[in-house]
C-alpha positions in Angstrom: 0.0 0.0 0.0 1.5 3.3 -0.7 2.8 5.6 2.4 0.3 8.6 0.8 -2.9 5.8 0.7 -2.3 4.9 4.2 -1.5 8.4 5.9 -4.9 9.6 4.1 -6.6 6.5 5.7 -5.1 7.5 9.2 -6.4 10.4 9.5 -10.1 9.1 8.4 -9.8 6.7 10.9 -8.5 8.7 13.8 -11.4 11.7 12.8 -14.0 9.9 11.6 -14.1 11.5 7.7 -15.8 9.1 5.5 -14.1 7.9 2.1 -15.4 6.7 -0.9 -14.5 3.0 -1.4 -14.3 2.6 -5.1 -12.4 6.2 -5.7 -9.7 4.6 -3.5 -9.9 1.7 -5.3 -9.5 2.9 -8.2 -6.5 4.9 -6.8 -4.9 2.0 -5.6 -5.2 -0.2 -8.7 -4.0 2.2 -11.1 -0.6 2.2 -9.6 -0.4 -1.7 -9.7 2.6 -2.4 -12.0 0.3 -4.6 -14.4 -3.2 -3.3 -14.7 -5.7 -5.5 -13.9 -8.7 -7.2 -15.5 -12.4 -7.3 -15.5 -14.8 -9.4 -17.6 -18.3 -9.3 -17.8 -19.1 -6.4 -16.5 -22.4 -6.5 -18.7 -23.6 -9.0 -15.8 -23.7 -6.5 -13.4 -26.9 -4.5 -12.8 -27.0 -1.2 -13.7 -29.5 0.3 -10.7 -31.1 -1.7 -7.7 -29.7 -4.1 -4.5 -27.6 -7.2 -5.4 -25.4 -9.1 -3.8 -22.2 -10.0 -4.8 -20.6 -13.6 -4.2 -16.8 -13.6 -4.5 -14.1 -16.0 -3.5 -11.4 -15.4 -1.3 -8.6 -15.6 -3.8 -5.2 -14.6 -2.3 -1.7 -15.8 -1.7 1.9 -14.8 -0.7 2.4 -11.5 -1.9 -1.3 -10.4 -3.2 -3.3 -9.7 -0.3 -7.6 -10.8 -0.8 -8.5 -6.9 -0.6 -6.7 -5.8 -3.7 -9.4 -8.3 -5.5 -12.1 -6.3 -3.3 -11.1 -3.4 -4.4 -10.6 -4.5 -8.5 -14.8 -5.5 -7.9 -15.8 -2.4 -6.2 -14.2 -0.5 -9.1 -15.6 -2.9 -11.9 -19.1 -2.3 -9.9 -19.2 1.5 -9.7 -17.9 1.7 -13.3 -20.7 0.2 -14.1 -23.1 1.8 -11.9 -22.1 5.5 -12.2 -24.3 7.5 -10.1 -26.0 4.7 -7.9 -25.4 3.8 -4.2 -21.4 2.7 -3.2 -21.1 -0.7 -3.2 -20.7 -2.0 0.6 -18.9 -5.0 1.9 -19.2 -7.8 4.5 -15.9 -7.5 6.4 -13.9 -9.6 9.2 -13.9 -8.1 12.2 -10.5 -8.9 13.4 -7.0 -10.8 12.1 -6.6 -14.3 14.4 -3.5 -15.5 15.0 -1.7 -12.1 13.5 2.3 -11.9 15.0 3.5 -8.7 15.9 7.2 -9.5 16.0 7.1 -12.3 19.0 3.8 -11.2 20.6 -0.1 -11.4 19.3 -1.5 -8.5 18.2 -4.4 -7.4 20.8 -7.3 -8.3 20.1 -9.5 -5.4 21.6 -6.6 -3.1 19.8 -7.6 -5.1 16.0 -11.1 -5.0 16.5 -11.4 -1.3 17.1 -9.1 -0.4 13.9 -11.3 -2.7 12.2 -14.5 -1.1 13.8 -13.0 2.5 12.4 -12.2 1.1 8.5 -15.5 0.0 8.5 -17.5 2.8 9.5 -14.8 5.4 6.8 -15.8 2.9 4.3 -19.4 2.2 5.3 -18.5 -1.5 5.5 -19.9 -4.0 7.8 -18.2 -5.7 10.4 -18.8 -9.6 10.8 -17.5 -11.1 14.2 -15.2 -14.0 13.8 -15.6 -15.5 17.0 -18.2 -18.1 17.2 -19.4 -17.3 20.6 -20.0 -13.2 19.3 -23.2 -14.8 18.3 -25.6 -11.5 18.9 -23.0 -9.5 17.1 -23.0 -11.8 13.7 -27.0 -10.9 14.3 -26.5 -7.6 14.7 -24.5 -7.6 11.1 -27.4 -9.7 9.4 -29.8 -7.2 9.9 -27.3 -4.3 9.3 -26.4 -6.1 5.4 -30.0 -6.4 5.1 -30.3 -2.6 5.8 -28.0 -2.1 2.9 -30.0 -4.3 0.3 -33.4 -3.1 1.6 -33.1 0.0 3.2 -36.1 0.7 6.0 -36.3 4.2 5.4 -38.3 6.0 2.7 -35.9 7.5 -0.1 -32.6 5.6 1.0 -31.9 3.7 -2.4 -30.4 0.4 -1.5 -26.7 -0.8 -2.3 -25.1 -4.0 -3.5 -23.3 -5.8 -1.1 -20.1 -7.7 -1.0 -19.6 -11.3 0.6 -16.7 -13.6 0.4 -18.1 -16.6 2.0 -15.2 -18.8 2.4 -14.0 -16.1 4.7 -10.8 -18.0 4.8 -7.4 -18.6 2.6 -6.9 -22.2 0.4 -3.7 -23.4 1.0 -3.9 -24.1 -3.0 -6.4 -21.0 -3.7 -9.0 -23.2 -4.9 -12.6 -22.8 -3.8 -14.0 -24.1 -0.2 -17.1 -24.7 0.7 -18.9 -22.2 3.3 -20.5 -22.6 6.1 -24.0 -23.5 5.8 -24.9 -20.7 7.9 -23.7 -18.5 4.5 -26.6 -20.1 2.3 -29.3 -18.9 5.6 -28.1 -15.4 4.9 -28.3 -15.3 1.4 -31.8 -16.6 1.7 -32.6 -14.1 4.3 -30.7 -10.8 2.4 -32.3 -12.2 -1.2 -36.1 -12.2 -0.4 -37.8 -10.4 -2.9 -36.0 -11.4 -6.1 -32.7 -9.5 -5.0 -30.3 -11.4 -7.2 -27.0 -13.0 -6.3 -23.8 -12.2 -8.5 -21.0 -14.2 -8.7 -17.5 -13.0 -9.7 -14.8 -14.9 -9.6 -11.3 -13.4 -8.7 -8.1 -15.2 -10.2 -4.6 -14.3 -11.7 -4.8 -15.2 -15.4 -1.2 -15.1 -17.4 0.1 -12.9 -14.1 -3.1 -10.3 -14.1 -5.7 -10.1 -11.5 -9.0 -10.6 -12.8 -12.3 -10.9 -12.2 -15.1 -12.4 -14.0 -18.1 -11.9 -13.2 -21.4 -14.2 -14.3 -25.0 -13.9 -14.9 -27.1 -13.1 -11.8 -28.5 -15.9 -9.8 -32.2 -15.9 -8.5 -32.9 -18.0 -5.4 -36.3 -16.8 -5.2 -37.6 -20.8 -5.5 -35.3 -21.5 -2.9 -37.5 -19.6 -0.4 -38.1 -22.3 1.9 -37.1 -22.7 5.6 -34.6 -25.5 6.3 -30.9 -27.2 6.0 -31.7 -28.6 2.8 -33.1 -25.2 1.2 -29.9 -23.4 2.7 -27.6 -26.5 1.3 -29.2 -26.0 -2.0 -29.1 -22.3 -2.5 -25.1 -22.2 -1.4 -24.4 -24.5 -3.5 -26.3 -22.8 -6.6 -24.5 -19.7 -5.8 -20.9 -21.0 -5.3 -21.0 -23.5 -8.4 -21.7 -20.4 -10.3 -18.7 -18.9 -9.2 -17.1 -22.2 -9.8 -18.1 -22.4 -12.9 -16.1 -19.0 -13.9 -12.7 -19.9 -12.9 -10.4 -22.2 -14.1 -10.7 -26.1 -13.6 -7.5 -26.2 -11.2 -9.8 -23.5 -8.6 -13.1 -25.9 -8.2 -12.0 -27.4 -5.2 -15.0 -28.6 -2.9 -17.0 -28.0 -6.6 -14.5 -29.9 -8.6 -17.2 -32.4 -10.5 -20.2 -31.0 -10.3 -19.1 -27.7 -12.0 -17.7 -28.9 -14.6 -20.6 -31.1 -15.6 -22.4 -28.5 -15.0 -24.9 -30.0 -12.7 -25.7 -29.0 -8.8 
């Protein structure tokens, strides 16, 4: 990141300014030394609440947020005027060194807290027990998708469900808990996106698909929350390369669910 990037951030986080995502995305990924990729940007809809289902593509060296930020930008390209596109965001690094000690929790969750709230991001808890507060963040992504008050035009949101890396960066399967939410956020006939984040030939890229409805997937139940996560992440299967199916290797090639 470059010293100018993350003195500006700083000071947003220490006063409370709010920035606009995609303008520092676009910043940011314009001074990659290869300039990256997008594909199908016709996919993406031009007004109205989506959300977007990405995976978690990174590895020594490319850090996941620089393939956030290369879909934000893709998204308000696309989108021009319309409502910033607003992610579903960790809410803390586990298991991050600083030099022989952990960082401190309380210390990572706040900084985390304060990113989110320049970016108007949401913060997931990691921690399984945070239970109320992964409630809290259902209903505050729903808020962004179908806004409660009168003349607040909703958003698309941002999920990357794995919410983990792949040792080989090939795609894992979520938590079942991921297909619930989807089910819950897409009520309606808000459509699901997928985009698929990869390096093709040394470029980051992403691809995105043609938007997924799980309006007939309405149902309560395991098996309806089985069925729509697996719809949505064999279409983002289905968009990278063979060698990335992972837990979908099979089923997306034949194209079945």
């Amino acid at each position: 990141m470059p010293p100018l990037y993350l003195l500006a951030m700083l000071v947003s986080v220490l006063t409370g300014r709010r920035r606009s995502f995609s303008a520092d995305a676009r910043w940011l990924l314009s001074r990659l030394p290869i300039p990256p990729r997008s594909a199908g940007e016709e996919h993406i809809p031009a007004q109205g609440a989506f959300v977007i289902v990405a995976n978690h593509y990174q590895r020594p060296g490319l850090w996941v947020a620089w393939g956030v930020c290369l879909v934000s930008m893709a998204v308000a390209r696309r989108r021009l005027e319309s409502p910033e596109m607003r992610w579903a965001m960790a809410g803390e690094w586990r298991a991050r060194p600083l030099g022989p000690l952990p960082w401190p929790a309380p210390f990572l969750r706040w900084i985390f807290r304060r990113v989110a709230a320049t970016y108007g991001h949401v913060v997931v808890p990691t921690a399984d027990f945070m239970s109320a507060g992964r409630a809290q963040a259902a209903r505050a992504m729903l808020r962004v998708v179908r806004p409660p008050t009168s003349g607040v035009a909703p958003a698309p949101l941002g999920l990357l469900p794995e919410g983990r890396n792949s040792p080989d960066r090939s795609l894992q399967r979520p938590d079942r808990s991921i297909g619930r939410l989807l089910l819950h956020l897409c009520r309606g006939g808000i459509p699901v996106l997928p985009a698929a984040v990869c390096e093709v030939e040394g470029t980051l890229t992403v691809t995105f698909g043609p938007p997924v409805s799980l309006e007939p997937l309405q149902a309560d139940g395991d098996e309806t929350a089985d069925a729509a996560l697996d719809e949505v992440m064999l279409a983002v299967a289905r968009l990278l390369p063979p060698s990335m199916h992972g837990a979908y290797a099979g089923r997306a090639e034949a194209g079945g669910r």
